[in-house]
VEXKE-773769 format. One record per residue (C-alpha): y negated, x negated, z negated; residue in one letter. Coordinates in pm, whole numbers, plus 32768, in hexadecimal, padded with zeros to 4 digits. Layout:
N
YXZA/...
***
This chain:
357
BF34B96927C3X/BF2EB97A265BX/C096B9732585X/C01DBA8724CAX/C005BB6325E1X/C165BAEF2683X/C1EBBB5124FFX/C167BCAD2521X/C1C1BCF62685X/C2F1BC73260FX/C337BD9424F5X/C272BE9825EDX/C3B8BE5F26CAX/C4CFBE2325D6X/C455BF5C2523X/C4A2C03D264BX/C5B8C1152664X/C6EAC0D2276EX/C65BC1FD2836X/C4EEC13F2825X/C562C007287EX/C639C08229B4X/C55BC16F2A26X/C55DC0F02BA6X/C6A8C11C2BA4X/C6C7C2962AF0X/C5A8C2D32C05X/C67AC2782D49X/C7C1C3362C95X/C6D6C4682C89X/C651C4452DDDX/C7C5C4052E51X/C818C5432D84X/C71CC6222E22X/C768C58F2F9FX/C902C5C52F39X/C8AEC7362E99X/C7E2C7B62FB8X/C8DEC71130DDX/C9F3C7AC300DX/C951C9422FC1X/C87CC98E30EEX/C853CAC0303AX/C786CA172F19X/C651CA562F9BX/C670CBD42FB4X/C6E2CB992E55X/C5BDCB1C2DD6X/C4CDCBC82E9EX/C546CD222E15X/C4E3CC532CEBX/C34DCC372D0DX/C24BCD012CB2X/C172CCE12E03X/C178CB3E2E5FX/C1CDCADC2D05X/C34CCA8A2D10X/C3ADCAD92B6AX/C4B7C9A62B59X/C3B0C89D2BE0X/C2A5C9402AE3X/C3C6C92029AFX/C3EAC7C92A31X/C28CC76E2A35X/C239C815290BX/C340C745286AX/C2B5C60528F7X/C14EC622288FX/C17EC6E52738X/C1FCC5A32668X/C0FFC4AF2708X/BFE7C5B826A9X/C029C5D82558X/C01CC4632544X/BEB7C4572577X/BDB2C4512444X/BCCAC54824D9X/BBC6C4EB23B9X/BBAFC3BF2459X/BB6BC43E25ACX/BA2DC4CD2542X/B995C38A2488X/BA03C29225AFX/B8D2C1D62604X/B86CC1232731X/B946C23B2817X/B818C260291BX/B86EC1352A0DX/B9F5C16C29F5X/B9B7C2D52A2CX/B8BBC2B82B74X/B9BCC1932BDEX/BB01C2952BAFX/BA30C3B52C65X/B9DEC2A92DB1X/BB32C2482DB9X/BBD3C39E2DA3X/BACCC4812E6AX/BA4EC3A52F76X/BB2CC26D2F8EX/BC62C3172F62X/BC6AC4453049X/BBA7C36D316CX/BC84C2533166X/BD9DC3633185X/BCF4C40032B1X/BCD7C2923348X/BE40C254332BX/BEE0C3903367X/BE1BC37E34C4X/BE60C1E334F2X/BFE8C21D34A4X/C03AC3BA351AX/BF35C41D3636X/C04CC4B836DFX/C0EBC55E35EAX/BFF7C6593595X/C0C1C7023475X/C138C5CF33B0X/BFB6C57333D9X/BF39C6B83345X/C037C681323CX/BFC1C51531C1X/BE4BC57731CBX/BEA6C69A30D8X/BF70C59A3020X/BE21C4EA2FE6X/BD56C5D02FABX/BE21C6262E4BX/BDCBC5272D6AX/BEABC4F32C30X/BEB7C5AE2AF4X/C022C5922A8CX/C0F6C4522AC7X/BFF0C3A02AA2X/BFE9C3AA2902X/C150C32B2916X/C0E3C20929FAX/BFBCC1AA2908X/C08BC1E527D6X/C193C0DD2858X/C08BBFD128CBX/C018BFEF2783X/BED0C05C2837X/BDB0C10E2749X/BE4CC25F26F4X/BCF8C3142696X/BC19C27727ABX/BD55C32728AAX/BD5FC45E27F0X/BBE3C48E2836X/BBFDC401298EX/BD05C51029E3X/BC57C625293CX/BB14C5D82A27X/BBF2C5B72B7AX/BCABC6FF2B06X/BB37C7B72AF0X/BABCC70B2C3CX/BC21C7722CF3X/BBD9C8C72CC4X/BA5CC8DF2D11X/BA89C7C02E5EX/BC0AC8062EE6X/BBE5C90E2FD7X/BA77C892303EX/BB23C735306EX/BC34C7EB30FFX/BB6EC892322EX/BA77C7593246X/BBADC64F3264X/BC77C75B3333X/BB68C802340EX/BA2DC7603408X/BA2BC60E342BX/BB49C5FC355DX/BA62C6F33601X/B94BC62B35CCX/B9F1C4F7365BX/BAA2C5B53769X/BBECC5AD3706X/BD0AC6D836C6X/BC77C79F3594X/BDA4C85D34A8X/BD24C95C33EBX/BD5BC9993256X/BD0BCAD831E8X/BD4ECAD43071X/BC88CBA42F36X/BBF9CAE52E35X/BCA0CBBC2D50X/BDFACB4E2DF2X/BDACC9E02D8AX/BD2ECA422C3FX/BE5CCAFB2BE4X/BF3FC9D52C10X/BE81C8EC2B59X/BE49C9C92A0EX/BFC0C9F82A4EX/C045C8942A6BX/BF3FC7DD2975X/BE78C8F228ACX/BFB0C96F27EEX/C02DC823279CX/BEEEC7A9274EX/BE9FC8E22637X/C010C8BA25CCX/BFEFC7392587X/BE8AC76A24DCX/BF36C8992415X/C064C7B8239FX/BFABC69B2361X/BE9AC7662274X/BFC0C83F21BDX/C078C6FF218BX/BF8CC6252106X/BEFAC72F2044X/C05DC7861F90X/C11AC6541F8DX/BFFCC5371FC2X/BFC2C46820B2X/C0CCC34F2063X/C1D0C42720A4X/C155C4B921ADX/C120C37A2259X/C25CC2D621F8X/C364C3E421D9X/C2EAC50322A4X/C283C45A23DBX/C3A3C38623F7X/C496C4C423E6X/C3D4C58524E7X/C384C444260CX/C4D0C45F2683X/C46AC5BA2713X/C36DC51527F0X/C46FC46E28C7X/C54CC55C28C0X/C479C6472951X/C3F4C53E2A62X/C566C4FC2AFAX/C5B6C6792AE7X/C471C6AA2BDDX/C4DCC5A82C9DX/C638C65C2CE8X/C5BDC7AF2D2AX/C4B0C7112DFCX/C580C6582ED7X/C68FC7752ECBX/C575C85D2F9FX/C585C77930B1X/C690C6B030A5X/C747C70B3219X/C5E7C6D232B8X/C5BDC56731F8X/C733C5183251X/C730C59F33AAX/C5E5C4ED340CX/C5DAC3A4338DX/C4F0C304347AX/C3E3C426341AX/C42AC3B432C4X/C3D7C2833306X/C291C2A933F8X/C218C38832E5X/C25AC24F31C7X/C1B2C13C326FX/C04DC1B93241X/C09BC25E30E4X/C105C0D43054X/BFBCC05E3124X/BF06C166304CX/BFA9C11F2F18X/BF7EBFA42F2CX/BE12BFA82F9DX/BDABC0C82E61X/BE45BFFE2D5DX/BDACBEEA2DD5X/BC6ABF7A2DF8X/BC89C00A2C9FX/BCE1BEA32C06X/BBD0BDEB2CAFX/BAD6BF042C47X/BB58BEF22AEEX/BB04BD702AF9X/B9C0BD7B2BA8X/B949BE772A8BX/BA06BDC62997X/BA8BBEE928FEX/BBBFBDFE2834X/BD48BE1D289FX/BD82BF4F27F9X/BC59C03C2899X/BCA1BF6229E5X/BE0FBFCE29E5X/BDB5C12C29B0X/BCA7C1202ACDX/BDABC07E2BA8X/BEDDC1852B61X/BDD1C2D42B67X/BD45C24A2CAAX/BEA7C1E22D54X/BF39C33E2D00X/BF7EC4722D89X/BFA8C5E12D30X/C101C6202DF4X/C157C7642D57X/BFD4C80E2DC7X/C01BC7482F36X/C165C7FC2F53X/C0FFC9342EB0X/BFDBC9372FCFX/C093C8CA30EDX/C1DAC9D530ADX/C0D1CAB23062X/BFE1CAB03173X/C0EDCA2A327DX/C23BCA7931FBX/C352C9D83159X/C40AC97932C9X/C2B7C8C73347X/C25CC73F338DX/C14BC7833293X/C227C7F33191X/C347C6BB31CFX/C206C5E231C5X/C1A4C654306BX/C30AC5EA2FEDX/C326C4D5308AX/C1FDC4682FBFX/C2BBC4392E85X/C3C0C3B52F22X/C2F9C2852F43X/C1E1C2C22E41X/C31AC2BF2D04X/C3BEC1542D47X/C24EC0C32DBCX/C161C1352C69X/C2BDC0C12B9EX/C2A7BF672C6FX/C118BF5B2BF7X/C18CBFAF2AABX/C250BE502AA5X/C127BDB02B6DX/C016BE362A4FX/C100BDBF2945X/C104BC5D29E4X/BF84BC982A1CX/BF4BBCE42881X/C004BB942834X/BEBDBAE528DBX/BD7FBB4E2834X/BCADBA3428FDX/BCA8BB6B2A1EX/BC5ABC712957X/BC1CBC1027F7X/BCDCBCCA26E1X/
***
């Protein structure tokens, strides 16, 4: 470990804000916010059902929105279109996300909840929606490569909305057929899956590109770098704890009143989480791909797209079913877990013998 890269870890940390550096915490006040809100207005949910327009709940899209807008306008999209040597990092982020991810999902949901037929339906649609939202904050705090994630998400985003439901009825129908077990139907339109995905990344990607262009353009690109985007990354945050209340508002009596489904339901979610980002770092360092493109490898292939799992399950199952309590219970864990790998990739960075610079 070189000084030089203790020094700038160093300033990456002390420049954070008191809501960066105490993010875990904010997190588990949210979560304990959403539990205590639902517990406390059964009638929430009504509330913000009569809210959506079809699965779509409006105050989790103005919270995601929120989240992603900031970290997207971050992004020097020039850059994204001269990266060179994408091809291996690309084929290794499409093996980990489309075939690694969603079986080793199916393995575990089956090893951990073959009884529990619902909460297993649930996880496997859990892994079947790869990230493209949380996982630009993630990279952004690891200090992962910004560009090389922006591209990676942009690729899973087209891939989730050609492969979901396909996926969805292979994972769900298919393959427990084919090996004799109890098949669960998803019956879901590709059109349904493309909808929330131009939704929850397409306008905060065109809005980021559109800020970033306008403000370089009129104000140049040190100020936009060093004025703008610190006055706006605040937002990101913001918007990530406000999703986490309203999420865990929608179900908070079922999480409260059935703790020990809660917790059958987390055991093969860490499992999944550990082995991905582990898969992703060793992948990263087998390819030698350098910390920053490992990191982001690591983070895109550890994540999940909660918001399109919940939208899914509510949708196709309802907002009362094991499928549904599954899909939020995936945050639950997913939130303090990807923050804990934040700290780990961090430590990681400070080594450069594993990964190189």
């Amino acid at each position: 470990m070189s000084a030089s890269t203790t020094v700038v870890d160093d300033q990456v940390l002390q420049r954070l804000s008191t809501l960066d550096r105490f993010l875990p915490v904010w997190i588990l006040l949210a979560m304990a916010a959403g539990l205590g809100l639902g517990s406390a207005i059964p009638a929430l949910n009504d509330g913000l059902e009569s809210l959506s327009v079809g699965t779509v709940s409006l105050p989790i899209a103005i919270g995601l929105l929120l989240m992603m807008y900031p970290v997207l306008a971050k992004v020097r999209y020039g850059e994204v279109t001269r990266m060179q040597g994408t091809g291996r990092m690309l084929g290794a982020s499409l093996v980990l996300n489309w075939l690694i991810g969603p079986a080793l999902m199916f393995a575990l949901a089956w090893l951990f909840l073959a009884d529990q037929p619902e909460f297993r339906t649930g996880l496997i649609i859990v892994g079947l929606a790869r990230c493209i939202a949380m996982v630009l904050i993630w990279s952004d705090l690891s200090c992962a490569d910004r560009e090389a994630t922006a591209l990676m998400v942009a690729v899973n985003s087209v891939f989730q909305i050609v492969a979901y439901s396909l996926l969805g009825w292979f994972y769900l129908t298919a393959l427990p057929g084919w090996l004799g077990l109890d098949t669960q139907g998803l019956e879901i339109s590709i059109w349904e899956v493309a909808r929330t995905v131009l939704i929850f990344l397409g306008i905060p990607l065109v809005a980021g590109a559109l800020t970033r262009y306008v403000g370089v353009k009129r104000r140049g690109e040190p100020w936009y770098e060093e004025t703008f985007l610190p006055r706006i990354a605040p937002l990101a945050l913001y918007g990530l704890l406000f999703t986490i209340v309203m999420l865990f508002a929608i179900q908070g009596d079922a999480i409260t009143s059935q703790p020990l489904d809660v917790v059958r339901i987390a055991l093969p979610l860490l499992v999944y989480f550990a082995v991905m980002f582990a898969a992703g770092l060793l992948t990263g360092r087998v390819l030698r791909l350098g910390y920053p493109r490992t990191a982001s490898l690591a983070f895109t292939a550890a994540g999940n797209n909660f918001e399109l799992a919940i939208a899914v399950s509510i949708g196709v199952f309802g907002a009362a079913s094991g499928q549904a309590l599954a899909g939020v219970v995936g945050p639950l864990i997913e939130v303090p877990v990807l923050v804990g790998l934040v700290y780990v990739a961090l430590w990681l960075r400070r080594r450069p013998e594993l990964f190189g610079p």
